[in-house]
Each structure stands twice: as C-alpha cells, then as structure tokens.
PDB file of N, CA, C and O in Angstrom:
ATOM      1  N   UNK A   1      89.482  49.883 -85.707  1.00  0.00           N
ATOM      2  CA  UNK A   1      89.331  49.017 -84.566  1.00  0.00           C
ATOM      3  C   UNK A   1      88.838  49.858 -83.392  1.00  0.00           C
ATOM      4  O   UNK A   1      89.448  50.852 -82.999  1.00  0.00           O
ATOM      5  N   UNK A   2      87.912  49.493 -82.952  1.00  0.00           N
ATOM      6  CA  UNK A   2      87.313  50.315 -81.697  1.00  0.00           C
ATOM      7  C   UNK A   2      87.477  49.365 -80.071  1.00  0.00           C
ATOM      8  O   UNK A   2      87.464  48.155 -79.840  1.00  0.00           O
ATOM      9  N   UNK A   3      87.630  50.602 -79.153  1.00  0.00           N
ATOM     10  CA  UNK A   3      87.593  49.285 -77.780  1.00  0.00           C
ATOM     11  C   UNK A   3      86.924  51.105 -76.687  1.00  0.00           C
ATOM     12  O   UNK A   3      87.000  52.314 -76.905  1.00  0.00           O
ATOM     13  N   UNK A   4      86.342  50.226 -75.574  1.00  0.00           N
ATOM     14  CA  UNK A   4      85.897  50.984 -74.956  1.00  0.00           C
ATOM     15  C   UNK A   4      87.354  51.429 -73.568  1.00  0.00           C
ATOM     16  O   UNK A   4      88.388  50.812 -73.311  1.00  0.00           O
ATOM     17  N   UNK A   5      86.626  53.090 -72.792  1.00  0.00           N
ATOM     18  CA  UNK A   5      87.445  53.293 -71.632  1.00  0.00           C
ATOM     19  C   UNK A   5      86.561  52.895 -70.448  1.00  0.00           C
ATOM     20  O   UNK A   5      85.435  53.275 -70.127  1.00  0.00           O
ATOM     21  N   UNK A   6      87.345  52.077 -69.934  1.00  0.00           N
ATOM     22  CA  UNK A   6      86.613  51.699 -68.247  1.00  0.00           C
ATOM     23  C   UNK A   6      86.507  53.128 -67.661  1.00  0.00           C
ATOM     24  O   UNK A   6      86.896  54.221 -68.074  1.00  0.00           O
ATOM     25  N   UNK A   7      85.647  52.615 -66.224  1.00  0.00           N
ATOM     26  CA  UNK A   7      85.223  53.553 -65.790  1.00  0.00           C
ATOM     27  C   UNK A   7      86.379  54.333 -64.707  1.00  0.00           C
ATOM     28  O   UNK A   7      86.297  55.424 -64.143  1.00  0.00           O
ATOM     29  N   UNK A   8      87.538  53.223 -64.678  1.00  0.00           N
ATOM     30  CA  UNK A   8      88.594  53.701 -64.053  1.00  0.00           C
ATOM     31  C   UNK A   8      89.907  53.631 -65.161  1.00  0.00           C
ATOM     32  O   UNK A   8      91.055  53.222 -64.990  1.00  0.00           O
ATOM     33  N   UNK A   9      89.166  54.269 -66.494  1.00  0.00           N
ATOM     34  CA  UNK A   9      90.467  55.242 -67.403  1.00  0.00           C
ATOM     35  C   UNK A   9      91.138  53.669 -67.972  1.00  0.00           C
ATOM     36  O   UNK A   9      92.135  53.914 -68.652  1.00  0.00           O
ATOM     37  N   UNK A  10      90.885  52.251 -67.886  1.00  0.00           N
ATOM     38  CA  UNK A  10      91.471  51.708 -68.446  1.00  0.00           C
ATOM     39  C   UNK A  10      91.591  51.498 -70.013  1.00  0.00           C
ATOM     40  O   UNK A  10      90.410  51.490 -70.360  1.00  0.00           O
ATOM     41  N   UNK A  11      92.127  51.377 -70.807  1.00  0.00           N
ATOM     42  CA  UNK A  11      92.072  50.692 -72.174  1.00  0.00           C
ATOM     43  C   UNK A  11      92.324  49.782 -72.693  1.00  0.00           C
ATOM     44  O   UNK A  11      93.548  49.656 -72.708  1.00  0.00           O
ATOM     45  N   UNK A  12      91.574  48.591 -73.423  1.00  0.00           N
ATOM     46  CA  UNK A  12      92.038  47.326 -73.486  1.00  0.00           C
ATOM     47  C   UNK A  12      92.164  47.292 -74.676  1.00  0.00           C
ATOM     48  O   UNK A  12      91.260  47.461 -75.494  1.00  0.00           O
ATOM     49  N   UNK A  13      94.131  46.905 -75.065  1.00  0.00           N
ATOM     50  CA  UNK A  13      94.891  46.754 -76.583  1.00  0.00           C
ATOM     51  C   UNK A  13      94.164  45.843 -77.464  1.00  0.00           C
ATOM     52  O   UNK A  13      94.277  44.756 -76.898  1.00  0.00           O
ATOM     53  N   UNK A  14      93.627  45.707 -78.306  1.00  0.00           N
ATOM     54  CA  UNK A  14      92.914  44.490 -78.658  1.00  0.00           C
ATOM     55  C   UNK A  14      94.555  43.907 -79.498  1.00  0.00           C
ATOM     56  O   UNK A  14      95.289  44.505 -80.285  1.00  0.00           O
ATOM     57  N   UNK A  15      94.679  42.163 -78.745  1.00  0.00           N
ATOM     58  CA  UNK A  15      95.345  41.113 -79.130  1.00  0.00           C
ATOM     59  C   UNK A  15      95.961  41.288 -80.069  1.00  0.00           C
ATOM     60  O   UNK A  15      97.186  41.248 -79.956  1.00  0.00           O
ATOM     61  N   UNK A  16      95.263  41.592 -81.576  1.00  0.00           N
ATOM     62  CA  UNK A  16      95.991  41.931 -82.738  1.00  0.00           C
ATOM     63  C   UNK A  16      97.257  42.851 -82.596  1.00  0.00           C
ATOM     64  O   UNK A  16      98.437  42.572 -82.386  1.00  0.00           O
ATOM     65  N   UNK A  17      96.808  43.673 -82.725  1.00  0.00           N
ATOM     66  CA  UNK A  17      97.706  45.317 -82.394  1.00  0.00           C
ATOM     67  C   UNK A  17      98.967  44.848 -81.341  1.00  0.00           C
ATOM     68  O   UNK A  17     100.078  45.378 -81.341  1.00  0.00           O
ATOM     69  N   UNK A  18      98.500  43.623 -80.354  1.00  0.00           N
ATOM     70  CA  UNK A  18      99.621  43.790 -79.431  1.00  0.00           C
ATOM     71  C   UNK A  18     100.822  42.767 -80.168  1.00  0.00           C
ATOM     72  O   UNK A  18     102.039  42.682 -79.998  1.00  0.00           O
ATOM     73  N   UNK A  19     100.134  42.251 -80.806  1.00  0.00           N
ATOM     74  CA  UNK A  19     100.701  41.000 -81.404  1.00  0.00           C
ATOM     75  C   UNK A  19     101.415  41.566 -82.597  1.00  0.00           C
ATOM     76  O   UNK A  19     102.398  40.909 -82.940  1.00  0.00           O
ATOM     77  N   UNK A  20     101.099  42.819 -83.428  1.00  0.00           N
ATOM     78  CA  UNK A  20     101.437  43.510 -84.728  1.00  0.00           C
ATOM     79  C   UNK A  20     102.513  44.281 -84.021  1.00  0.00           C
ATOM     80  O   UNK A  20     103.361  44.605 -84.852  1.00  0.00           O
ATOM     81  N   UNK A  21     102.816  44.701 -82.820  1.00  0.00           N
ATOM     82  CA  UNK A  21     103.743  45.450 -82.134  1.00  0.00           C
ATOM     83  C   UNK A  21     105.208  44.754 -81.653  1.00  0.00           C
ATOM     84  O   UNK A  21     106.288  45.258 -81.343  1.00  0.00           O
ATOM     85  N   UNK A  22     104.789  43.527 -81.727  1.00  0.00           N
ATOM     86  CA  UNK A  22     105.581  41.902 -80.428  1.00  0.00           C
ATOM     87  C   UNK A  22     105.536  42.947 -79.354  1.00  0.00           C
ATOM     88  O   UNK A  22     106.606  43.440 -78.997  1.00  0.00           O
ATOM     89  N   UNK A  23     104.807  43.201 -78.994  1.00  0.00           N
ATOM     90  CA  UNK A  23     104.832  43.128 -77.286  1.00  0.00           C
ATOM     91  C   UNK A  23     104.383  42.331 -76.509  1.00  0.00           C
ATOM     92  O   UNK A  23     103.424  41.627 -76.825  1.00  0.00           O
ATOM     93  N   UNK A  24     105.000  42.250 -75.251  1.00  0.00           N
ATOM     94  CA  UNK A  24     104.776  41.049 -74.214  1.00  0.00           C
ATOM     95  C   UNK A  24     104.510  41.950 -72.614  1.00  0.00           C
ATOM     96  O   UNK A  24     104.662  43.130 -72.297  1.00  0.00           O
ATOM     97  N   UNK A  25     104.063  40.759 -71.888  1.00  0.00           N
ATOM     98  CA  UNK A  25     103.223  41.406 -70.814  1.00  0.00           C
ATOM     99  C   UNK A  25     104.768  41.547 -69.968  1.00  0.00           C
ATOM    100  O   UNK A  25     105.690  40.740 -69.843  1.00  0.00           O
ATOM    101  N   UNK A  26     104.524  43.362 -69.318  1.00  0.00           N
ATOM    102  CA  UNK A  26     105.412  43.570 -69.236  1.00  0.00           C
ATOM    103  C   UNK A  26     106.497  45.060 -69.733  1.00  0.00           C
ATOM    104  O   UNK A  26     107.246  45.863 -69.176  1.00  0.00           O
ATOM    105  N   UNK A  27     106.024  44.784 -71.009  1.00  0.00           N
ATOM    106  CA  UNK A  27     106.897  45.456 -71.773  1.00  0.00           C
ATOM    107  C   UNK A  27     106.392  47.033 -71.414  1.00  0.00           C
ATOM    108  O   UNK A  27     105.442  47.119 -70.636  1.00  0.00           O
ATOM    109  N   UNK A  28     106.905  48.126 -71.875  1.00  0.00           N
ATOM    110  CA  UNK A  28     106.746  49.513 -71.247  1.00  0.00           C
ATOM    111  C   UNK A  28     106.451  50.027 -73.132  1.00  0.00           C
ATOM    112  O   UNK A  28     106.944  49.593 -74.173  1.00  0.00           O
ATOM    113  N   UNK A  29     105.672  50.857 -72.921  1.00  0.00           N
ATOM    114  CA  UNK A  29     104.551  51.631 -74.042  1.00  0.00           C
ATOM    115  C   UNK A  29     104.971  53.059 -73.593  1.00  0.00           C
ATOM    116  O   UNK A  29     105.368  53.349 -72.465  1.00  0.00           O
ATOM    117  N   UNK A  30     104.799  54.052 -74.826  1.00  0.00           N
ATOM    118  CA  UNK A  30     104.478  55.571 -74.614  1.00  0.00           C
ATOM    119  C   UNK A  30     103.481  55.532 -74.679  1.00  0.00           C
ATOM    120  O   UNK A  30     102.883  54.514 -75.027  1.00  0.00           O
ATOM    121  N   UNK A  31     102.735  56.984 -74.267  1.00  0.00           N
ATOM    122  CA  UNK A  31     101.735  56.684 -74.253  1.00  0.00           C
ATOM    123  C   UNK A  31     101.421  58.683 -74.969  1.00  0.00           C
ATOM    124  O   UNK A  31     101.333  59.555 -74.104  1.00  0.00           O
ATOM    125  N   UNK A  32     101.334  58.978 -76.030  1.00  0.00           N
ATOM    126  CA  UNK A  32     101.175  60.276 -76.191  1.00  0.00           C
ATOM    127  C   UNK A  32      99.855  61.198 -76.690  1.00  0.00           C
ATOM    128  O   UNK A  32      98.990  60.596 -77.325  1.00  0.00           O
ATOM    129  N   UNK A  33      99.727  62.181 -76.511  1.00  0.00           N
ATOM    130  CA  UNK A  33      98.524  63.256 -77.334  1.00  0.00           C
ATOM    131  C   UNK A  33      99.269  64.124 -78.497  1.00  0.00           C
ATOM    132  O   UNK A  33     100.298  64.764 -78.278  1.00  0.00           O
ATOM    133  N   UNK A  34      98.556  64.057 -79.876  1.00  0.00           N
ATOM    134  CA  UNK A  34      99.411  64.626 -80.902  1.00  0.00           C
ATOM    135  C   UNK A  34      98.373  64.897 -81.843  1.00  0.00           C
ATOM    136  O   UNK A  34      98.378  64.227 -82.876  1.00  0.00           O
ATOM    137  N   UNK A  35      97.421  65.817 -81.663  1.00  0.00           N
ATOM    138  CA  UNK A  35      96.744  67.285 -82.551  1.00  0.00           C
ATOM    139  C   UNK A  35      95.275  65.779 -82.457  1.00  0.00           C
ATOM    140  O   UNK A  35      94.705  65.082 -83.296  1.00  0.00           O
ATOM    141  N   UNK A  36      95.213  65.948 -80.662  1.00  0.00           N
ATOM    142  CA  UNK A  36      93.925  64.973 -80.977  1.00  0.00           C
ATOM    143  C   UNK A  36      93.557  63.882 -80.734  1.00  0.00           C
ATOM    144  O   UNK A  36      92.487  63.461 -80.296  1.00  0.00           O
ATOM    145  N   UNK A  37      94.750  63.253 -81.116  1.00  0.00           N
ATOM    146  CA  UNK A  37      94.710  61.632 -81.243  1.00  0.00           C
ATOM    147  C   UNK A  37      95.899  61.448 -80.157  1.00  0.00           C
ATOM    148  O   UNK A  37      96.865  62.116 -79.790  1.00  0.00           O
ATOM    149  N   UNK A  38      95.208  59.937 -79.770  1.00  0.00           N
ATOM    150  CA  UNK A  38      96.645  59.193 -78.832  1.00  0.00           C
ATOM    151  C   UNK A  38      97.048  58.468 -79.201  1.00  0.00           C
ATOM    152  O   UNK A  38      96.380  57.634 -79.811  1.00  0.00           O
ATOM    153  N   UNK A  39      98.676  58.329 -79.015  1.00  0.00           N
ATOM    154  CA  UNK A  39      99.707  57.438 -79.998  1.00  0.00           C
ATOM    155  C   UNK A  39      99.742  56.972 -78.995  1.00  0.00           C
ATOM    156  O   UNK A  39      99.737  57.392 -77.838  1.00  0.00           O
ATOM    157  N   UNK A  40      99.801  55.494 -79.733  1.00  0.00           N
ATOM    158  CA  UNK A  40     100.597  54.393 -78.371  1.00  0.00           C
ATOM    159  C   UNK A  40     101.773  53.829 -79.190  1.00  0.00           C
ATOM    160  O   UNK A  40     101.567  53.141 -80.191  1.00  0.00           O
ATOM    161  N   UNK A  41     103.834  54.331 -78.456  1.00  0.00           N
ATOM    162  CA  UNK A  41     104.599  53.385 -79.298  1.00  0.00           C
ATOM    163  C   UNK A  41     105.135  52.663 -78.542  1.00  0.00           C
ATOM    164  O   UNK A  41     105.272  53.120 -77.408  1.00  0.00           O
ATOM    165  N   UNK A  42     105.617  51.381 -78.780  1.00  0.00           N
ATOM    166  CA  UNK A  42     106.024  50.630 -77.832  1.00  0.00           C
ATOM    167  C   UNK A  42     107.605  50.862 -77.778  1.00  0.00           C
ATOM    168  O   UNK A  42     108.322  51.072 -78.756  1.00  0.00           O
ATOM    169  N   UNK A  43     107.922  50.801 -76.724  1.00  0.00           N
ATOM    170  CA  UNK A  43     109.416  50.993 -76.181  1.00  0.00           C
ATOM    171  C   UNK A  43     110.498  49.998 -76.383  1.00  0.00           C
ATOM    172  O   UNK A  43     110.714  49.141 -75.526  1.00  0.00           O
ATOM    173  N   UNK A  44     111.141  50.070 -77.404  1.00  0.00           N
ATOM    174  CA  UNK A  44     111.784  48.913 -78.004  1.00  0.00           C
ATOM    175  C   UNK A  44     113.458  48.937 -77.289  1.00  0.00           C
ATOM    176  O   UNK A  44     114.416  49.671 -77.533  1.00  0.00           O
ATOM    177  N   UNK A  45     113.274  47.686 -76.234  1.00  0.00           N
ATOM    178  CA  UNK A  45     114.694  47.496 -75.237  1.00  0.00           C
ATOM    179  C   UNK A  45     115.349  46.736 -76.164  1.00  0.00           C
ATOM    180  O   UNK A  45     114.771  45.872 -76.824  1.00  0.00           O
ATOM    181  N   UNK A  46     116.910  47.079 -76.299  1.00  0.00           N
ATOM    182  CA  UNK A  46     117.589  46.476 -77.433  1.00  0.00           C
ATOM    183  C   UNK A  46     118.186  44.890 -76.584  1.00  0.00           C
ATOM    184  O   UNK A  46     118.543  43.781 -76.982  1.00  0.00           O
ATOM    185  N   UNK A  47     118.075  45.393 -75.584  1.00  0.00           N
ATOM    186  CA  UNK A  47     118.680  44.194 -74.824  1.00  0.00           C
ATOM    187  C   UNK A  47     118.053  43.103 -74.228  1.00  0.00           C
ATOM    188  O   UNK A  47     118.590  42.411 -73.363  1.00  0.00           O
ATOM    189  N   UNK A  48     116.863  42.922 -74.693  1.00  0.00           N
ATOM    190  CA  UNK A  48     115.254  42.254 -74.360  1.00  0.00           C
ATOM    191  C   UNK A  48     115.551  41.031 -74.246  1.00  0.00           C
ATOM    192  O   UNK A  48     115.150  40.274 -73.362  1.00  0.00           O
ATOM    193  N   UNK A  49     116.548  40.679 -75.477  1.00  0.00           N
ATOM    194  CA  UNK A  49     116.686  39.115 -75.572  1.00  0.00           C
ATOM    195  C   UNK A  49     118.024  38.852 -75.736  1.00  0.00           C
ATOM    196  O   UNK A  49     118.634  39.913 -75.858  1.00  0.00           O
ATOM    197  N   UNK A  50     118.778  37.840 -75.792  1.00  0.00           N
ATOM    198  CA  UNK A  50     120.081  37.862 -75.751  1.00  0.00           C
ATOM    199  C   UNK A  50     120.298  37.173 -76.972  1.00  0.00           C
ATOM    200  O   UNK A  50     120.151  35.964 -76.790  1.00  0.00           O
ATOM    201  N   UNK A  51     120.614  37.481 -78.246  1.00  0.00           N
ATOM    202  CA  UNK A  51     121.262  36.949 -79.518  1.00  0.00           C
ATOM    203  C   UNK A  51     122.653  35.869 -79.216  1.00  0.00           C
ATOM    204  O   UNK A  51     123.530  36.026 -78.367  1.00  0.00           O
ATOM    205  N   UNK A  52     122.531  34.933 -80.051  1.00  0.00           N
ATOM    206  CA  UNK A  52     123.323  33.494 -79.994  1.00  0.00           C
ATOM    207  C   UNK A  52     123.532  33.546 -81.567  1.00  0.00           C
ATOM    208  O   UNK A  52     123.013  34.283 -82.406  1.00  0.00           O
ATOM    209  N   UNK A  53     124.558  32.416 -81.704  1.00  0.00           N
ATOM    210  CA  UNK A  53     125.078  32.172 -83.202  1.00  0.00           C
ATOM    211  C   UNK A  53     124.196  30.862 -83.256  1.00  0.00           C
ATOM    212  O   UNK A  53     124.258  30.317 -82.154  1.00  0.00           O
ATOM    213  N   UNK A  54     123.470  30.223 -84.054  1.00  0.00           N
ATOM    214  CA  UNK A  54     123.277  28.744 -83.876  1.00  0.00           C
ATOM    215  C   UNK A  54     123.656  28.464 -85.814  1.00  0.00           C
ATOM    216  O   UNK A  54     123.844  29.259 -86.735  1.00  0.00           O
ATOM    217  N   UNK A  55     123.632  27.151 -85.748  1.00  0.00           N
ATOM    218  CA  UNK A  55     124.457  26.362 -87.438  1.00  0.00           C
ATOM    219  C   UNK A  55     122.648  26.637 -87.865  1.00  0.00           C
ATOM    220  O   UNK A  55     121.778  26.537 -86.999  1.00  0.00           O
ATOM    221  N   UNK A  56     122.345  26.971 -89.265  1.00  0.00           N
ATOM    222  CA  UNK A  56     120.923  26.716 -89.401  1.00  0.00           C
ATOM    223  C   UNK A  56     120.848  25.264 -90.696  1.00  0.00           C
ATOM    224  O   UNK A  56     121.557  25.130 -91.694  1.00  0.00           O
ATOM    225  N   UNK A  57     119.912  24.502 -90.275  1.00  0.00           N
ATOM    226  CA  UNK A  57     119.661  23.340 -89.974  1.00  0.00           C
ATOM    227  C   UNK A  57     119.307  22.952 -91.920  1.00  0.00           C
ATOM    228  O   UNK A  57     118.821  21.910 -92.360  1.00  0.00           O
ATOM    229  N   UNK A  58     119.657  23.923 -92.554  1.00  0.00           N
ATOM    230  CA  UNK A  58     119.021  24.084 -93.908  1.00  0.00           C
ATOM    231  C   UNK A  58     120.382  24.019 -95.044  1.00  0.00           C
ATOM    232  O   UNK A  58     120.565  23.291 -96.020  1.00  0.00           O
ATOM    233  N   UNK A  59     121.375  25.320 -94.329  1.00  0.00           N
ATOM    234  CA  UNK A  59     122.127  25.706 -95.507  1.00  0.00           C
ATOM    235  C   UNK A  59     123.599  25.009 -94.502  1.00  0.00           C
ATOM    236  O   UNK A  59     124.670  25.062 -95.107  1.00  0.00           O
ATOM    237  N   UNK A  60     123.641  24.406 -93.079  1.00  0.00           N
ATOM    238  CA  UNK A  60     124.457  24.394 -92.152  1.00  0.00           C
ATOM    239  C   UNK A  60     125.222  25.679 -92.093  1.00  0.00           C
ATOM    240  O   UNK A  60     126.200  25.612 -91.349  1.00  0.00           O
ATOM    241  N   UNK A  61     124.996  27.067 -92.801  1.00  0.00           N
ATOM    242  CA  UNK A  61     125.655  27.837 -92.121  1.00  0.00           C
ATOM    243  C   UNK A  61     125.126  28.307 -90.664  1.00  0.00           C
ATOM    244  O   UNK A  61     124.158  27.937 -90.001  1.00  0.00           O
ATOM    245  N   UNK A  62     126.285  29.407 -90.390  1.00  0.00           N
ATOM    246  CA  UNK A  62     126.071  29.711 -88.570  1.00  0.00           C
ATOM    247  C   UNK A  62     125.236  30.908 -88.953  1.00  0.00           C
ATOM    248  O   UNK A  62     125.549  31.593 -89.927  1.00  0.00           O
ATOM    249  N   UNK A  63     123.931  31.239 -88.034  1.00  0.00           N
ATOM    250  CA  UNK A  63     123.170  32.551 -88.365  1.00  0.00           C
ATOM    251  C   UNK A  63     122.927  32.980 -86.916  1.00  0.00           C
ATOM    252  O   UNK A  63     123.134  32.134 -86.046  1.00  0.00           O
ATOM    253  N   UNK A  64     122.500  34.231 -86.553  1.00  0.00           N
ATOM    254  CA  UNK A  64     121.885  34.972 -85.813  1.00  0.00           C
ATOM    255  C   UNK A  64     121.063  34.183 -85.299  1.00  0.00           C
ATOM    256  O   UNK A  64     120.646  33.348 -86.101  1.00  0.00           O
ATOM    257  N   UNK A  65     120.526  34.086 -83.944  1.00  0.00           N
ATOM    258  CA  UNK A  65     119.206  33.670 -83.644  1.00  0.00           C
ATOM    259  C   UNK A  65     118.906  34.589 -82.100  1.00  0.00           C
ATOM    260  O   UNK A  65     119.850  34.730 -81.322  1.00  0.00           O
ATOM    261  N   UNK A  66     117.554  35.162 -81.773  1.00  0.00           N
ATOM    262  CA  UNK A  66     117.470  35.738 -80.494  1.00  0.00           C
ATOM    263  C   UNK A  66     116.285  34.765 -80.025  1.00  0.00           C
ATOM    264  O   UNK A  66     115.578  35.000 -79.045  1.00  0.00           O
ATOM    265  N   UNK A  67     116.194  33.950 -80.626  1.00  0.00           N
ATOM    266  CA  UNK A  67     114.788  32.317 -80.129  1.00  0.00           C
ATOM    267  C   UNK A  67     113.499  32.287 -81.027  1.00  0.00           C
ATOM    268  O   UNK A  67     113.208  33.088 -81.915  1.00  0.00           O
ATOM    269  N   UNK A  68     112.974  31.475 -80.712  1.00  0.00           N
ATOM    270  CA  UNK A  68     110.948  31.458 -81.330  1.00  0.00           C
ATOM    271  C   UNK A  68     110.586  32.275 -81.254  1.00  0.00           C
ATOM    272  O   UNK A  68     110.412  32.817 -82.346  1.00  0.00           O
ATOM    273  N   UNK A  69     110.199  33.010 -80.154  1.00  0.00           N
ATOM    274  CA  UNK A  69     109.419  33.996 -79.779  1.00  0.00           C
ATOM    275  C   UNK A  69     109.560  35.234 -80.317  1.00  0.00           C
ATOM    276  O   UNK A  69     108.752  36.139 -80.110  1.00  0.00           O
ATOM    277  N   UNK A  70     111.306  35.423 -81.535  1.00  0.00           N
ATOM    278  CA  UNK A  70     111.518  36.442 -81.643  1.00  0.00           C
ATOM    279  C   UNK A  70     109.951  37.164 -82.812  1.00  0.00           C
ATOM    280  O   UNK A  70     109.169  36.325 -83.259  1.00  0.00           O
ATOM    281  N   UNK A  71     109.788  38.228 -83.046  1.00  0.00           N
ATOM    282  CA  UNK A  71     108.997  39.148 -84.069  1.00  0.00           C
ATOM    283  C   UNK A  71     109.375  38.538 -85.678  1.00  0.00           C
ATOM    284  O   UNK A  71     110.504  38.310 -86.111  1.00  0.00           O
ATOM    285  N   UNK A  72     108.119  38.365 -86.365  1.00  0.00           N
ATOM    286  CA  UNK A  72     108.791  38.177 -87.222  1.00  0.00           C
ATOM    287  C   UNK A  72     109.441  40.000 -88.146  1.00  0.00           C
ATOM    288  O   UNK A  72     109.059  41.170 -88.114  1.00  0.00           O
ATOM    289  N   UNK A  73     110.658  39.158 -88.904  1.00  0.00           N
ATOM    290  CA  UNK A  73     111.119  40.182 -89.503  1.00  0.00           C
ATOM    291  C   UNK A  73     110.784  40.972 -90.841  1.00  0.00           C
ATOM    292  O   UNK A  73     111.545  40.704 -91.770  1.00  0.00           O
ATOM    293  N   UNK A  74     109.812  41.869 -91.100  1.00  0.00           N
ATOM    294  CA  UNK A  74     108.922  42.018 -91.972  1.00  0.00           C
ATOM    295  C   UNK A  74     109.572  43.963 -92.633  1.00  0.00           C
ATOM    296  O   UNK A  74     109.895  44.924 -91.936  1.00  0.00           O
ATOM    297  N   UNK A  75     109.537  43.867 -93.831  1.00  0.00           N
ATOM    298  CA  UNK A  75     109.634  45.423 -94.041  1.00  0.00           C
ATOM    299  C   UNK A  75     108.986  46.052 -93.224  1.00  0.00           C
ATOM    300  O   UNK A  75     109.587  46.687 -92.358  1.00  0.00           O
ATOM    301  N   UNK A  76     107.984  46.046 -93.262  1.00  0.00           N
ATOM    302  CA  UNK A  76     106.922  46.957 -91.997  1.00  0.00           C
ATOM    303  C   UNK A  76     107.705  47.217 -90.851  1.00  0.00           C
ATOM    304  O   UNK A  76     108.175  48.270 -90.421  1.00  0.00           O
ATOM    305  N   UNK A  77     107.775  45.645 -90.292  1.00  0.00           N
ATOM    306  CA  UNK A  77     108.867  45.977 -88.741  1.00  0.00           C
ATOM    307  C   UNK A  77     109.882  46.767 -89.129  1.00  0.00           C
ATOM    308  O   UNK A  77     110.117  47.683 -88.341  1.00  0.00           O
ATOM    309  N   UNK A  78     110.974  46.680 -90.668  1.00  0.00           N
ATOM    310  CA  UNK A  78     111.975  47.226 -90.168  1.00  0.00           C
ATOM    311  C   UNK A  78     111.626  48.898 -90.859  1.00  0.00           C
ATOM    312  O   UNK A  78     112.448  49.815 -90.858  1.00  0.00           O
ATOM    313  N   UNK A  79     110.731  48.951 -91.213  1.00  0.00           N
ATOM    314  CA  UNK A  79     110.402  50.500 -91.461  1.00  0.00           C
ATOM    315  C   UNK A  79     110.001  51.584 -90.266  1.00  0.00           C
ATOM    316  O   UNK A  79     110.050  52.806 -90.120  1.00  0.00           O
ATOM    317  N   UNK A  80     109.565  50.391 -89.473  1.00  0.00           N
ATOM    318  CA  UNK A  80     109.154  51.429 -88.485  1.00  0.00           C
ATOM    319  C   UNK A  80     109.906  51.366 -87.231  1.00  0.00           C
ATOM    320  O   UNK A  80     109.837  52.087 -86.236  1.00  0.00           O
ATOM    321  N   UNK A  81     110.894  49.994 -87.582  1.00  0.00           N
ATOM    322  CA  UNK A  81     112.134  50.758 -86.302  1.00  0.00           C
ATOM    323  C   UNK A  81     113.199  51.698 -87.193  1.00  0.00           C
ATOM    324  O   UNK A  81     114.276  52.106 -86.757  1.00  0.00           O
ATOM    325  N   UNK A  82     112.782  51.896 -88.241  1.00  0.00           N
ATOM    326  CA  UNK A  82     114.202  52.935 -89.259  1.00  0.00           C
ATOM    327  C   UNK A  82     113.501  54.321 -88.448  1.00  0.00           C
ATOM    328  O   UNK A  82     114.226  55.198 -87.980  1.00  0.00           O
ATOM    329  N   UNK A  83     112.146  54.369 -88.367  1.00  0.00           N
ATOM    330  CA  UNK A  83     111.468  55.504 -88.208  1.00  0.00           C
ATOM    331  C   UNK A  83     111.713  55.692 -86.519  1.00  0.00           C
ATOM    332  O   UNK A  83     111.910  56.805 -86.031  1.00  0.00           O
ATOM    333  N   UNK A  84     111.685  54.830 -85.958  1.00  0.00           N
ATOM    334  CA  UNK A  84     111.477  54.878 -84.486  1.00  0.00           C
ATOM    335  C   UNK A  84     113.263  55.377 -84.072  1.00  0.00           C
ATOM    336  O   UNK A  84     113.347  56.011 -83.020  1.00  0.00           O
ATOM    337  N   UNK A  85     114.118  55.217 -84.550  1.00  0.00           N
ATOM    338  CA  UNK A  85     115.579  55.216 -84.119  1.00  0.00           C
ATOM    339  C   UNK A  85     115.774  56.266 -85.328  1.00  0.00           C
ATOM    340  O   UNK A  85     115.873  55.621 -86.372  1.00  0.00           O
ATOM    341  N   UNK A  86     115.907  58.293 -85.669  1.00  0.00           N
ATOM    342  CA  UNK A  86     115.878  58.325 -86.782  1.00  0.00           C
ATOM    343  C   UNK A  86     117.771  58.774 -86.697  1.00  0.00           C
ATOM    344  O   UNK A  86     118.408  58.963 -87.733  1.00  0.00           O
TER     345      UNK A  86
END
C-alpha cells in the first residue's frame, strides 16, 4: 500500500489499515524508526470503552458486551494484542 508525504511532513493512513487497527479519530499512535522502516502501533487504552453484562438475545445467556462499535474479535486481533502486552 503506498500513500504520499505532504509538503508539511503529513501522512495520510489509508482507511483500510485504520479500520484493520479499530482506531478512531482521536485515538493516540506510536510512531517509531526500526533498521529503516517506520512502525506505526496504535496505543491500545484498556479503558476506551466501558464493558456491561447484557442477556444475548440467542442462547438468553448474560455475555460481555463493550457496544457495536466494538473491533471485531479475530485471532489476528488477539495475536497481536498477546504480542503488544508481552
């Protein structure tokens, strides 16, 4: 994936990537140099959203919920917060 640098040093995330991350406008990024290349990781606040019990509407048991908007929950995601928290 390629994107250009403005002429005042900006970089624009292309949508995907921000969307493959769940980040929201707002949210706080590293931003690093590592043999070359720049890592961008996003700064994962544990307290972002506030988790509720709700009944789920399927099995009527009570489950976890932090809303819609939450990330979905994918091996990937949780591989790379195993990696991000070691």
């Amino acid at each position: 994936m390629k994107a250009r640098v403005s002429k005042r040093g900006y970089i624009v995330i292309p949508s995907s990537l921000v969307k493959e991350i769940a980040c929201k406008p707002g949210d706080q990024i590293d931003i690093d140099e590592r043999a070359g290349r720049i890592v961008i990781t996003p700064i994962i606040r544990r307290s972002r959203r506030k988790a509720r019990i709700i009944t789920d509407k399927i099995t009527g048991l009570p489950v976890l919920t932090v809303g819609p908007d939450a990330p979905v929950l994918t091996s990937k995601y949780v591989k790379d917060l195993l990696e991000f928290f070691p």
